[in-house]
MIKEPA-149774 format. One line per 10 residues: their letters; for each residue x, y, z of C-alpha. Coordinates in steps of 0.2 Angstrom, whole numbers, padded with zeros to 4 digits. Example, Ala and Ser with C-alpha at 12.3 -4.5 7.8 and 13.67 -1.06 7.14 Angstrom:
<pts>
as	0062,-0022,0039  0068,-0005,0036 $
</pts>
This chain:
<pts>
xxxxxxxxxx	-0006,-0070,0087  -0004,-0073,0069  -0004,-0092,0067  -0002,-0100,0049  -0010,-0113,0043  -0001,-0129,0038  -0008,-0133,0020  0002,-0140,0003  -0002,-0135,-0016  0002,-0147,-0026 $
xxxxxxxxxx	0016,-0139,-0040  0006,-0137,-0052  -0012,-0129,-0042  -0009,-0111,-0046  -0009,-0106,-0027  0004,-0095,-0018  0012,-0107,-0006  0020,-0122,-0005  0023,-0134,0013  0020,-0122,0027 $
xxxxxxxxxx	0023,-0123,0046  0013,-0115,0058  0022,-0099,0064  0014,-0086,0077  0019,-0070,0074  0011,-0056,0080  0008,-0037,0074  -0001,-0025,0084  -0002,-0006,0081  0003,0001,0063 $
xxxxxxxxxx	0008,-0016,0058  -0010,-0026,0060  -0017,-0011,0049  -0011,-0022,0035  -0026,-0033,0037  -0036,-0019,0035  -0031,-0017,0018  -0028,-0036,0014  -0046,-0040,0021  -0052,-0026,0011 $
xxxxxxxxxx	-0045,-0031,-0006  -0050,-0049,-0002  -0069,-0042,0000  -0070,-0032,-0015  -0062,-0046,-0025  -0074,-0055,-0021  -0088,-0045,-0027  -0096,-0047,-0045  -0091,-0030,-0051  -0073,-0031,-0044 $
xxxxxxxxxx	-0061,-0019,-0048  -0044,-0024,-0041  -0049,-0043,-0046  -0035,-0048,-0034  -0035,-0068,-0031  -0020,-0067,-0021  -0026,-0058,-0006  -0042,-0069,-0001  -0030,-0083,-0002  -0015,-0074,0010 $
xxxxxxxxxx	-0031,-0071,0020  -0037,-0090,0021  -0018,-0094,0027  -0017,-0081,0040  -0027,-0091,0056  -0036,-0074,0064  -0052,-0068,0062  -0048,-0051,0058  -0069,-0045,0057  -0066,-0039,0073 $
xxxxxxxxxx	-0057,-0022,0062  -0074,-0018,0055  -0068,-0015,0038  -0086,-0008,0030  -0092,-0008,0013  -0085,0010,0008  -0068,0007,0014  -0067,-0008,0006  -0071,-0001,-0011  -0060,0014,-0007 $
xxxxxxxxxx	-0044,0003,-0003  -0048,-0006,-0019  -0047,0008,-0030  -0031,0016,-0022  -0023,0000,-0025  -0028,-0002,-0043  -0023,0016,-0046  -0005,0014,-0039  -0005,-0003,-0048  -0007,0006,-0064 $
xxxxxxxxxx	0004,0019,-0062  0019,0007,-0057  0014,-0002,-0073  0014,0014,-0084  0034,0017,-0077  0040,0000,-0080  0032,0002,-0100  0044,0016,-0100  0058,0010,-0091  0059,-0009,-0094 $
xxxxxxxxxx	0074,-0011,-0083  0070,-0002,-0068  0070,-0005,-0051  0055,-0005,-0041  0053,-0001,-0018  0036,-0007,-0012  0037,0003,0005  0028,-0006,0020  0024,-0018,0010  0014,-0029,0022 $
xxxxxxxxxx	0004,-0042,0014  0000,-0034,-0002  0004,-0042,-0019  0005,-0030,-0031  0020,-0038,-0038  0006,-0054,-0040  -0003,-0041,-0047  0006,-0032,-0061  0018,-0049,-0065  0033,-0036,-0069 $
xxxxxxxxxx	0043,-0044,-0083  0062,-0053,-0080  0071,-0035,-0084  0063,-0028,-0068  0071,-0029,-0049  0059,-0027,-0035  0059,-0023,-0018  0048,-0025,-0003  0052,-0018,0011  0044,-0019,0031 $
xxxxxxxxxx	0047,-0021,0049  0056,-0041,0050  0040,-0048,0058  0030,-0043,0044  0043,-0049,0033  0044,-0064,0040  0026,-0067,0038  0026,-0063,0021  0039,-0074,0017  0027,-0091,0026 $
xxxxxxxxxx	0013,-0087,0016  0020,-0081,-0001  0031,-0090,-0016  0049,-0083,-0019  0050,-0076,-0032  0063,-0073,-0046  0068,-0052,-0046  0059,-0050,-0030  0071,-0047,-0013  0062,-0043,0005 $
xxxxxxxxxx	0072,-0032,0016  0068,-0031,0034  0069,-0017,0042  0059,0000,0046  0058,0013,0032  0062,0028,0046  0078,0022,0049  0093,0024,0038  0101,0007,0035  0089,-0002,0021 $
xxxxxxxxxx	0092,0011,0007  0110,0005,0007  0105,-0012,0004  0096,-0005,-0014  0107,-0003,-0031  0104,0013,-0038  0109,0009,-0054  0092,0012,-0063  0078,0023,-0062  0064,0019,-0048 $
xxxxxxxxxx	0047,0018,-0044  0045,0019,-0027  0026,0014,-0019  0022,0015,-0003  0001,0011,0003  -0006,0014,0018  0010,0019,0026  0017,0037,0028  0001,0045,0037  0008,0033,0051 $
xxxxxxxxxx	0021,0043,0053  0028,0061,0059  0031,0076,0045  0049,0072,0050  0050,0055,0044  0040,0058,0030  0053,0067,0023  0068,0061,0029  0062,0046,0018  0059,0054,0004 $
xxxxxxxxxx	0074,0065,0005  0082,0049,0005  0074,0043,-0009  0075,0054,-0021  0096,0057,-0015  0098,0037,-0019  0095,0035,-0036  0099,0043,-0053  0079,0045,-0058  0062,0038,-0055 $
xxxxxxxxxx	0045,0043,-0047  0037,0041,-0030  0018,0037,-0028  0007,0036,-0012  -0006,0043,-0003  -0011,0056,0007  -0025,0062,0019  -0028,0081,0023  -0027,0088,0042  -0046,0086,0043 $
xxxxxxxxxx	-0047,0069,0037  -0034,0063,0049  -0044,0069,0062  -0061,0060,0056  -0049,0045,0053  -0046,0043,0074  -0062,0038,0074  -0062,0025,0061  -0068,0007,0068  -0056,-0002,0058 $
xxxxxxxxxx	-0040,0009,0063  -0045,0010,0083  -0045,-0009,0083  -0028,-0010,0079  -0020,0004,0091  -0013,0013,0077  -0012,0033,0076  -0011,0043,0062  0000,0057,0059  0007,0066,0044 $
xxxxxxxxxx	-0007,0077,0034  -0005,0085,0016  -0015,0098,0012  -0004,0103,0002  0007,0093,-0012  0015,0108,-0019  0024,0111,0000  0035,0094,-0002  0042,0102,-0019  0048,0115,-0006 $
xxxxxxxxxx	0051,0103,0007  0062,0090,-0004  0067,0100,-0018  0072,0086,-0030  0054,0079,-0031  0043,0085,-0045  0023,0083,-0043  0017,0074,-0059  0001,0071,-0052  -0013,0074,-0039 $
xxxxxxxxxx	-0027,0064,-0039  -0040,0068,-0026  -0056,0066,-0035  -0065,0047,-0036  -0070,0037,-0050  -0088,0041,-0055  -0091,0022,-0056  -0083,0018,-0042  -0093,0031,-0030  -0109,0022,-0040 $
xxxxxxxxxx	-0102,0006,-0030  -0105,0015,-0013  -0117,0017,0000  -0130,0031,-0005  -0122,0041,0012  -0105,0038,0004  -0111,0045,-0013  -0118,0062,-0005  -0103,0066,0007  -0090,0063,-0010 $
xxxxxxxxxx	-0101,0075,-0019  -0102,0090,-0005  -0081,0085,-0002  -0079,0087,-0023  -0089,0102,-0023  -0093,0112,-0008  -0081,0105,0005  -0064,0103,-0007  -0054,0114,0005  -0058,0098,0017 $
xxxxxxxxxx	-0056,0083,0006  -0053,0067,0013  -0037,0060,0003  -0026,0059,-0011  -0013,0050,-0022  0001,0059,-0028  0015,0055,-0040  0033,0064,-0041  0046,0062,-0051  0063,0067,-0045 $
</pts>
């Protein structure tokens, strides 16, 4: 069980909450993998040499009454997760330059703050999106915010994309979240997507059929339950699978000073995946346009 801690900021402390009142929730399977990444973007924040620099997630963490160790997340993932996020962040902000009135859909949402994060401007209508418990959670430990509206819901089923206007070109972002599902789903939600409003871009992230394998067997994700799914090997087949979508961008290789940040086993298995082993690279971020 998720319990919450009761704690008040005053107005003017800088924090995320304000009066909160313990609540258990509790999130097993696909849904506790969202401490993976909130732990992990916690722990790299915290490190000198941060990346993501993301004050808002040790703080969530504080709130959130569990000791999530017990998922294991190492030094590696934790430096991985970081970069994905701060990649997807920068891409979001890179479409809201060009489109200062867009909407935005943060798919499976969890406990992330990329809105915290980018601080969109007052033109800019956000969306997160989840399963209701984890909405609800997020609702206790973060601030309303003006723009920003939570809908409940799952993203596999069909009701929630009503509840967006598609009045305005789109980023849609989703972390962490379609290798937990089926091929089906997969693009049943992006053919949804990209049929729902006039314009935008998608970005998230993918694994190949051989890293989903190697990824049963990740600590972290076998404490939760969770299963893994959907592989891409190949981002050219959802152009062919969803028509509408356009691939902008495929980014599978990693940050030269990033990879410096990892373990020296890390740094040798990213060089034979980039070099000898690419036809069994681990994962990807992609961006379409539709």
């Amino acid at each position: 069980m998720l319990l919450l801690r009761q704690r008040e900021y005053p107005p003017d402390a800088g924090h995320l909450g304000g009066i909160m009142q313990p609540e258990q929730i509790r999130l097993t399977g696909a849904r506790e993998t969202l401490l993976i990444t909130l732990q992990a973007k916690a722990a790299e924040s915290a490190m000198p040499d941060s990346l993501l620099r993301d004050r808002f997630a040790a703080d969530a963490l504080h709130r959130i009454d569990q000791d999530s160790w017990h998922l294991k997340v190492g030094h590696d993932m934790t430096i991985g997760i970081a970069l994905r996020a701060y990649t997807l962040d920068r891409w979001t902000e890179a479409f809201l330059q060009r489109c200062p009135k867009a909407t935005v859909v943060h798919l499976g949402c969890g406990l992330d703050s990329r809105i915290f994060r980018i601080d969109p401007g007052p033109g800019i209508r956000w969306f997160e999106v989840d399963f209701p418990d984890v909405i609800a959670l997020r609702q206790q430990i973060y601030p309303d915010r003006a723009g920003c509206a939570m809908i409940a819901g799952s993203i596999v089923d069909s009701g929630w994309i009503a509840e967006l206007p598609a009045d305005r070109p789109a980023m849609i972002v989703a972390e962490g979240v379609l290798p937990y599902l089926k091929e089906y789903q997969v693009l049943q939600v992006l053919r949804r997507i990209a049929g729902h409003f006039p314009s935008g871009e998608i970005a998230f992230d993918a694994y190949s059929s051989f890293a989903i394998r190697l990824l049963r067997y990740n600590p972290a994700i076998r404490a939760t339950g969770a299963s893994l799914h959907w592989a891409l090997d190949d981002p050219a087949e959802i152009e062919r699978q969803v028509p509408r979508l356009t691939l902008i961008e495929d980014r599978s290789d990693w940050d030269i000073g990033q990879v410096a940040r990892m373990s020296p086993p890390a740094q040798i298995a990213l060089q034979l995946f980039s070099t000898i082993l690419t036809p069994y690279r681990m994962g990807r971020l992609v961006r379409y346009r539709f």
